[in-house]
N, C-alpha and C positions, 0 to 999 in steps of 0.2 A: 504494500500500500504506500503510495507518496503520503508527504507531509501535508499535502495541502488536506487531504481526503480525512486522515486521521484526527486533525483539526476542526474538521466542520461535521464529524460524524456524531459528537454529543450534542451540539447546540441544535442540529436537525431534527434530532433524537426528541433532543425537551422542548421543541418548538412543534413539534408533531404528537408529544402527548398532552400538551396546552391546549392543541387544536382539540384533540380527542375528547377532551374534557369539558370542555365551553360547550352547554349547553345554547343551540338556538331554538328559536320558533317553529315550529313545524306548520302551522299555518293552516290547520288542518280541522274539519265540524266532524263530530263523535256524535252519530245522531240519538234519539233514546233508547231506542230498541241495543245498537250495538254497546250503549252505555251501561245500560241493565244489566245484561250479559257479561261483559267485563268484569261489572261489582259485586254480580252474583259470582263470577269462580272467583273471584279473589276471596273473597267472604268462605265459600264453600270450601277451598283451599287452606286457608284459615284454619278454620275449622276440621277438616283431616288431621294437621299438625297438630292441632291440640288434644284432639282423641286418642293421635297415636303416642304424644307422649306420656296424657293418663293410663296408656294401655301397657307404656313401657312400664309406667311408675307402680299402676295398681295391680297387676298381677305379681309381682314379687312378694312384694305386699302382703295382699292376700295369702298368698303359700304360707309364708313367717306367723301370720294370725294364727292362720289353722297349724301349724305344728304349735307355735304357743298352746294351742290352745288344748291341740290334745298331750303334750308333759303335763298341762294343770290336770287333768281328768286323770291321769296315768297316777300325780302324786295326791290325788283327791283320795280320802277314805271311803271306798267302796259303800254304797248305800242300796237298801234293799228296794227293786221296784214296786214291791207285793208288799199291801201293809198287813200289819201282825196281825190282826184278825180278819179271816173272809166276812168280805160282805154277803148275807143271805140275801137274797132272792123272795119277795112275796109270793106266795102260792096262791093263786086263786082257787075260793073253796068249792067245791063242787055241790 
């Protein structure tokens, strides 16, 4: 590469991502139908992300509950489901 080229290869560089960058006008009517559409996926879009990260978040989650939750039942004092004395039954008399 000459000297000259080496020289003017960075300033073309940051004069061409200045450009890049400088937002202009576009100049341009978004009518309501295509405007609708737009704010509906973005909203919708939204929205996926947010389900998918409660979905990252809550099922871990939930697992750790449920094992909590059966060591407590595991170190619980066993209890009878049947109470001590049967319930009789009325007989209707004939």
């Amino acid at each position: 590469m000459s000297e000259m080229t080496q020289k003017l290869t960075a300033p073309l560089a940051g004069l061409a991502l200045v450009g890049a960058l400088v937002p202009t006008p576009a100049l341009a009517y978004v009518g309501a139908g295509a405007g609708l559409s737009a704010i509906g996926s973005v909203l919708s879009f939204l929205g996926v992300l947010l389900l998918m990260i409660v979905g990252f978040v809550w099922y871990p989650v939930k697992r750790l509950m449920k094992k909590r939750r059966g060591k407590a039942a595991d170190e619980a004092p066993a209890t009878s489901a049947t109470p001590a004395t049967p319930a009789t039954t009325a007989q209707p008399e004939e």
